[in-house]
C-alpha positions as CSV (number, residue, x, y, z in Angstrom):
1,X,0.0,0.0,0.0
2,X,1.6,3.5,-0.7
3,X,1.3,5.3,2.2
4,X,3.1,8.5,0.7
5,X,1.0,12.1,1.2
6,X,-1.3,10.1,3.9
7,X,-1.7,10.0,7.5
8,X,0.2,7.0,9.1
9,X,-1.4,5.4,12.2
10,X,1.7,3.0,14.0
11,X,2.8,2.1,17.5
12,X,4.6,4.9,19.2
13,X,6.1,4.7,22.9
14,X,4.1,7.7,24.5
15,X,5.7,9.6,27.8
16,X,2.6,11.2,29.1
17,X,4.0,12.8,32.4
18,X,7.5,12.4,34.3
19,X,8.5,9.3,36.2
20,X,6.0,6.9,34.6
21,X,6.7,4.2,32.5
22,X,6.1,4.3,28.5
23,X,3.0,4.0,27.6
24,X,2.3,2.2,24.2
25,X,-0.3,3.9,21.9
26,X,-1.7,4.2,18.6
27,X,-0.1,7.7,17.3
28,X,-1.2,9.1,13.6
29,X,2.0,10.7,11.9
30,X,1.5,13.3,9.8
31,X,3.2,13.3,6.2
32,X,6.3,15.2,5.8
33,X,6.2,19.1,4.7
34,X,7.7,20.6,2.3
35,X,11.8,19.9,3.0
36,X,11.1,17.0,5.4
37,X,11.0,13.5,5.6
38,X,9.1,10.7,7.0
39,X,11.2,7.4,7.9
40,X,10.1,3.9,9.4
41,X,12.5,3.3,12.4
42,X,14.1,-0.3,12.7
43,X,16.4,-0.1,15.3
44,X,16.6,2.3,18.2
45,X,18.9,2.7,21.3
46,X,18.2,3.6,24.7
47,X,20.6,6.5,26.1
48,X,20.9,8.1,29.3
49,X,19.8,11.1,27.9
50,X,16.2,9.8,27.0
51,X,16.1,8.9,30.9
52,X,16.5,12.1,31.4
53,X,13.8,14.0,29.9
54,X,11.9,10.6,32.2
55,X,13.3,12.2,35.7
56,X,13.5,15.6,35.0
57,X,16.9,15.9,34.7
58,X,16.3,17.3,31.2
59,X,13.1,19.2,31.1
60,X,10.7,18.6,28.0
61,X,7.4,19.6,27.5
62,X,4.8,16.8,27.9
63,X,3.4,13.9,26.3
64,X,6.3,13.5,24.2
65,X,8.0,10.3,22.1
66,X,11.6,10.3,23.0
67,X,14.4,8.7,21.6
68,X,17.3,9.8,19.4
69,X,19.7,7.2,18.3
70,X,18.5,5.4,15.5
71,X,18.5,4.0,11.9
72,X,15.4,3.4,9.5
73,X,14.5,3.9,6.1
74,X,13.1,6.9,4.2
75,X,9.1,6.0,4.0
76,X,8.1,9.3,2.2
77,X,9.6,12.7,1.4
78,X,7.9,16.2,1.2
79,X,8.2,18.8,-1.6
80,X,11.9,19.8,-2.1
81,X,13.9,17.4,-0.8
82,X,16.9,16.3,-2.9
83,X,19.2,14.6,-0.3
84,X,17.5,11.2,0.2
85,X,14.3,9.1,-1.6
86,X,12.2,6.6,-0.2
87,X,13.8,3.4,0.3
88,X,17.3,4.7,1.8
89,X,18.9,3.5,4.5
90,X,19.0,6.9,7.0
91,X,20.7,7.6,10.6
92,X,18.1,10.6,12.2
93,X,20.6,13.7,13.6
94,X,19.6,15.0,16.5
95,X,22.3,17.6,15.6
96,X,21.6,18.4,12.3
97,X,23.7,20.3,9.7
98,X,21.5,22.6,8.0
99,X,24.8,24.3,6.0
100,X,24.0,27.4,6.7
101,X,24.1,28.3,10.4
102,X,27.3,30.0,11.6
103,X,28.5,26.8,13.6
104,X,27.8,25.2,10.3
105,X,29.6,27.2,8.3
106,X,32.2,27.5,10.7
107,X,35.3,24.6,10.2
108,X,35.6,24.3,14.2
109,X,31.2,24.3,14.8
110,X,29.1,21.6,14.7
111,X,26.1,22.5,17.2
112,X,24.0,23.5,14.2
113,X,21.3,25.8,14.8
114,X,18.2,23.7,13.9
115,X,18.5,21.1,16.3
116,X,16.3,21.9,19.6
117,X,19.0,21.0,22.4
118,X,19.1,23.3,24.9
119,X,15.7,25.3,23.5
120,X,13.6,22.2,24.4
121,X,10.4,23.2,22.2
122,X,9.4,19.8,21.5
123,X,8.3,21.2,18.1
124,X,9.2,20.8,14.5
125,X,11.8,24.0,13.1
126,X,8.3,24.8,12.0
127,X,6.7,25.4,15.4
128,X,4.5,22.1,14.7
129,X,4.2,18.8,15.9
130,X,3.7,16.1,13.2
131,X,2.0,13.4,15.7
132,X,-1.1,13.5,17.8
133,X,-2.7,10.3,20.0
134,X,-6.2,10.1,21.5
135,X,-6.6,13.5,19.7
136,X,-4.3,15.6,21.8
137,X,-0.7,16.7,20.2
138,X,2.3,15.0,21.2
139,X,5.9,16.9,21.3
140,X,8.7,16.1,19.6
141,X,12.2,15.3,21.1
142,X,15.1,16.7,19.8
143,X,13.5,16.9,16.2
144,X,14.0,13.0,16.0
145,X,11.9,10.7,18.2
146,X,12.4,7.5,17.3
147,X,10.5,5.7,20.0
148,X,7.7,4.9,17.3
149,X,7.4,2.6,14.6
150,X,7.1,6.2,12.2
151,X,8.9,9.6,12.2
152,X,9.2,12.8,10.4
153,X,12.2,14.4,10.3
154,X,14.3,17.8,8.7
155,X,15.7,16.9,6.0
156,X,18.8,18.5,7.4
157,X,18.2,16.1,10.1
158,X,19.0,12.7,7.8
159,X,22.2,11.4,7.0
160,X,21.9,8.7,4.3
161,X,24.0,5.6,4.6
162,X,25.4,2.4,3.1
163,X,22.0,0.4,2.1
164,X,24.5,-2.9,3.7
165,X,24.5,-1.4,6.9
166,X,23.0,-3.1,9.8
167,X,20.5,-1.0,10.9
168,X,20.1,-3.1,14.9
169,X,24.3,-2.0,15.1
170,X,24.5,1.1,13.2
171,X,21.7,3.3,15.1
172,X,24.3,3.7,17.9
173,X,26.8,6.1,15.4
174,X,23.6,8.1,15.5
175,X,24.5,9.4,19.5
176,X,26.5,7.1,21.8
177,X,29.0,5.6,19.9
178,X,30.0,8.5,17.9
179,X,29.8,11.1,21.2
180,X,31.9,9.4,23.0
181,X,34.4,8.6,19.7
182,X,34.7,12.0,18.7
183,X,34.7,13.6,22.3
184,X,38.4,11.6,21.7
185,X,39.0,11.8,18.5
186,X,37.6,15.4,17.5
187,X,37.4,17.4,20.9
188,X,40.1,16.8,22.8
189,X,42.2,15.6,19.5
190,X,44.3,12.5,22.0
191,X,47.6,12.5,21.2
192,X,49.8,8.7,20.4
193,X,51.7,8.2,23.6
194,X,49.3,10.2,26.1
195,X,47.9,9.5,29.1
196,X,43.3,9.9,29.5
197,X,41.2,9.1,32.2
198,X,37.7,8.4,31.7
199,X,34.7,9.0,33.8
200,X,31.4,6.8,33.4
201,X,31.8,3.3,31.8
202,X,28.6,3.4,30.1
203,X,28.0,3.3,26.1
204,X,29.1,6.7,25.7
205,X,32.4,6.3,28.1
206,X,33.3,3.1,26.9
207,X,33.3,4.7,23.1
208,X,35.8,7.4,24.7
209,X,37.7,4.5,25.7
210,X,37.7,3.1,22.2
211,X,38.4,7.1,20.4
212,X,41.6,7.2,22.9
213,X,43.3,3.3,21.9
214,X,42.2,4.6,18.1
215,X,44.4,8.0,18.9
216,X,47.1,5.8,20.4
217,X,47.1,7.0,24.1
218,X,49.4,4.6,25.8
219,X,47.4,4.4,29.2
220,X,43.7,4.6,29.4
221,X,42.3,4.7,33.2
222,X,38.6,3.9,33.5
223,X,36.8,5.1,36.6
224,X,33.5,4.0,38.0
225,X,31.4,2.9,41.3
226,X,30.0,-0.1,39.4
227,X,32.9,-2.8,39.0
228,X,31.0,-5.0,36.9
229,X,31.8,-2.6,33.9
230,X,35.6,-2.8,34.1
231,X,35.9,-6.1,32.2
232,X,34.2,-4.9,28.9
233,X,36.3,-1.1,29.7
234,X,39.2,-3.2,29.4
235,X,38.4,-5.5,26.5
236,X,37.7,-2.0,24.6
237,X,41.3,-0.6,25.6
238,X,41.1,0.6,29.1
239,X,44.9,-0.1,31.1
240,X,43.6,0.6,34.5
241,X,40.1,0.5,35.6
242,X,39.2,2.5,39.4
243,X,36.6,2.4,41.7
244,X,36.3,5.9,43.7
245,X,35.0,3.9,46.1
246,X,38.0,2.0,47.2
247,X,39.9,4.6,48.4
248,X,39.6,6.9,51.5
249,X,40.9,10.1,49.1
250,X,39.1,12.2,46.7
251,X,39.6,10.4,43.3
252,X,41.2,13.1,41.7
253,X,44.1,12.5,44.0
254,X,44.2,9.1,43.5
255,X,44.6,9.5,39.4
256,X,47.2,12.5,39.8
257,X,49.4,10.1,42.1
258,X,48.7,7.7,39.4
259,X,50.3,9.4,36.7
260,X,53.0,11.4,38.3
261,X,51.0,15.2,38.4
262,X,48.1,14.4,36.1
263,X,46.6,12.5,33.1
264,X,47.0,14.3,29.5
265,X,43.2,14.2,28.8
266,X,39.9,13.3,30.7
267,X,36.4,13.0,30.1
268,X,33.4,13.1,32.1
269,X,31.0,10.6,30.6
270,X,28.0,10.8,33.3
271,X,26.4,14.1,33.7
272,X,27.3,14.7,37.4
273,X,28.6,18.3,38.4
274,X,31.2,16.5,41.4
275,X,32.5,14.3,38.9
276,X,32.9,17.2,36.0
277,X,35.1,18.8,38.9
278,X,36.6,15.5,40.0
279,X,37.9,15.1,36.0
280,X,39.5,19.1,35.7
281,X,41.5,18.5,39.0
282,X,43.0,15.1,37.8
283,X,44.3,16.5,34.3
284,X,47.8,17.8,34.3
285,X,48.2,21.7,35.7
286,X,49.8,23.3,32.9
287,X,48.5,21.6,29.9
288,X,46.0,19.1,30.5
289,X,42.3,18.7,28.8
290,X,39.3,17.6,30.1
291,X,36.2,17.5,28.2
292,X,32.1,17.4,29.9
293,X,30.4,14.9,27.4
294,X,27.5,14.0,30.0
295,X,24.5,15.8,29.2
296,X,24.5,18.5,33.0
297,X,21.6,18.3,34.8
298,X,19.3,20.9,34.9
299,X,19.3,24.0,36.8
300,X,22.7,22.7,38.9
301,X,25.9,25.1,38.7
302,X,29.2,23.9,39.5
303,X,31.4,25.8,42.0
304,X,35.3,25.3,41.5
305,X,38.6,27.0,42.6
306,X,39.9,29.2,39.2
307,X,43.2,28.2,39.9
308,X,42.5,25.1,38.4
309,X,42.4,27.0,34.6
310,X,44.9,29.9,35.6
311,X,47.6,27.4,35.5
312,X,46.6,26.1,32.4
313,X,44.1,23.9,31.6
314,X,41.7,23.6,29.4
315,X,38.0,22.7,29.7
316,X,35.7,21.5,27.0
317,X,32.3,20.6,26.1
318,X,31.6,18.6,23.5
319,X,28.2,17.7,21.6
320,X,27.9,14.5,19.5
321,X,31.9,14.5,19.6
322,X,32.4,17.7,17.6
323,X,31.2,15.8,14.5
324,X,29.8,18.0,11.3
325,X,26.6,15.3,12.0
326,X,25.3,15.0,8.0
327,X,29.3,14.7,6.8
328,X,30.5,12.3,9.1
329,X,27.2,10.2,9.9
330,X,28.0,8.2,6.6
331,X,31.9,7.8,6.9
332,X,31.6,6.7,10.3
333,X,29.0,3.8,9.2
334,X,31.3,3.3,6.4
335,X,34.6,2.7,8.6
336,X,32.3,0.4,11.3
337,X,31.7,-1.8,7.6
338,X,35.3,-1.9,6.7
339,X,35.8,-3.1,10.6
340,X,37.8,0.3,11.7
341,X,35.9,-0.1,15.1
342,X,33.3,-2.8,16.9
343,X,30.1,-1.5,18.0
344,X,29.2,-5.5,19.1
345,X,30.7,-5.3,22.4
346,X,28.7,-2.0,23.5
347,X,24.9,-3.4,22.4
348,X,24.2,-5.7,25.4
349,X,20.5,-6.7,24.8
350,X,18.6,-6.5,22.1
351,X,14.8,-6.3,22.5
352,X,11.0,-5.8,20.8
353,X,10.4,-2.3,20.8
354,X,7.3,-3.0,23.1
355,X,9.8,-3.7,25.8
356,X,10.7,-0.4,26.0
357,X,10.0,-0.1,29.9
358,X,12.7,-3.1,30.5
359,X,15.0,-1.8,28.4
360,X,15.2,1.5,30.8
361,X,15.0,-0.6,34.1
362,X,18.1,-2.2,32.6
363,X,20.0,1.0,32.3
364,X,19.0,2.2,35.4
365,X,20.3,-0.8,37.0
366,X,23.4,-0.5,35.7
367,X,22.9,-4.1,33.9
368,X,22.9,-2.9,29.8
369,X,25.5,-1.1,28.1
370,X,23.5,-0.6,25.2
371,X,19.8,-1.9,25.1
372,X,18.5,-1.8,21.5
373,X,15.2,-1.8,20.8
374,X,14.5,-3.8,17.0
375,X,10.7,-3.0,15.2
């Protein structure tokens, strides 16, 4: 049946109000407009930053269908849109690269200015919403949502990619893989021979993990209160795996004492304000890096002695690891198909979409790495 220009009715993973489980519905999705796209979702993962929006540690407007790390296939496309056709294998941005933005057009920029992180409208660049359940609008999240069996996107928002690609491995390049590959590889540029530590063994910290072995660092120390991670952190490329826990000193102590004064690089990979300070304080004095790649909570501010930057180092942010989202989305799928990285190792359990609410008690349990949900 072509379902092009029409009103798709599909499953959709609805969050009506904070702290409650995912309700699953019957949404309609609207057809794409004029320079967007509609795209069936076949694989989606669940990221820390979806849970969230779920707590209210990222405030969205309500009901809303989360979820932005996936891959599908182009259903239908509105009037005007050149760079895909229906039938291509896509990867949804939820940093898109409309061109022409000033970060865009900008060699060092990549936070483009269409995507709605940090302005948290919920809405379409349009000011619309393209789904609606029981009759009542539902918002959008970060111009992606995925957690639906249908989705309309930008078309700024769509990176097309190898048709050989699988889709159930792939969707993680579209956030946690390529976040915490580029915080490495792009952000904080890891030098061969240098020295990172790396805060939060999740899927996003244990992709740092794999960006600084890629870069050549020769020691990689992974720190975490949850042991059971540091097996996979050291299959990945991690030298020394710590738990803050087992030591009656501040950890920052513990890594500078480790490394003689300091390690070269360090990420925070959680989204915790102590541990954003904890990871400037253990980077060398004079030149070292460290670079936030946790989403910060909201409405928190950190409070930390200047000295730590008069003497020289630097501190980062860094949003989808610094990649230009619509240029690198396809080389990065292309270099997972000519095996230039695993993504295996971080995708844990794979379940039905309709699982959805397992697949979160998972991460909050600390048991996942990567739960993937399949259509």
């Amino acid at each position: 049946m072509n379902t092009a220009g029409r009103v798709i009715k599909c499953k959709a993973a609805v969050l009506w109000e904070a702290n409650k489980p995912f309700s699953i519905e019957e949404v309609e999705v609207a057809p794409p407009k004029e320079h967007e796209v509609r795209v069936k979702i076949m694989a989606t993962g669940i990221c820390r930053s979806d849970d969230h929006v779920v707590t209210g540690a990222m405030v969205m407007p309500f009901p809303i269908i989360l979820g932005h790390e996936a891959a599908g296939v182009v259903e239908s496309v509105g009037q005007g849109v050149t760079a895909v056709k229906p039938g291509d294998k896509v990867i949804p941005l939820f940093v898109p690269q409309c061109g022409e933005c000033q970060n865009c057009l900008n060699t060092k920029g990549n936070l483009c200015s269409k995507t709605d992180l940090g302005t948290s409208l919920g809405l379409m660049p349009d000011g619309t919403t393209r789904f609606t359940c029981k009759g009542k609008a539902i918002y959008h999240f970060l111009r992606t949502s995925t957690f639906t069996e249908y989705t309309v996107l930008h078309e700024s928002a769509v990176a097309k990619i190898d048709s050989a690609a699988p889709l159930e491995k792939v969707c993680l390049i579209g956030c946690g893989f390529s976040t915490g590959y580029g915080a490495a590889l792009q952000t904080a540029k890891v030098e061969p021979g240098s020295t990172c530590a790396v805060f939060g063994l999740g899927g996003v910290g244990l992709s740092v993990i794999m960006g600084c072995k890629a870069a050549g660092a020769s020691r990689i120390i992974a720190v975490d209160i949850n042991k059971d991670k540091f097996a996979k952190a050291k299959e990945l490329g991690a030298t020394d795996c710590i738990n803050p826990k087992d030591f009656n000193k501040p950890v920052h102590e513990v890594l500078t004492e480790m490394t003689g004064g300091g390690v070269d690089y360090s990420f925070e990979v959680i989204g915790r304000t102590d541990t954003m300070t904890a990871a400037l304080a253990c980077c060398q004095s004079n030149y070292g890096v460290s670079v936030i790649v946790g989403v910060p909570p909201a409405a928190q501010k950190i409070t930390f002695d200047p000295m730590l930057l008069f003497t020289g180092r630097s501190w980062k942010g860094s949003v989808f690891g610094g990649w230009k989202s619509k240029d690198a989305v396809p080389k990065l799928v292309a270099d997972y198909m000519k095996k230039k990285f695993v993504l295996d190792p971080l995708i844990t359990h794979t379940l039905p979409f309709t699982k959805i609410n397992e697949g979160f008690d998972l991460l909050r349990t600390g048991k996942s790495i990567r739960s993937v949900l399949t259509f």
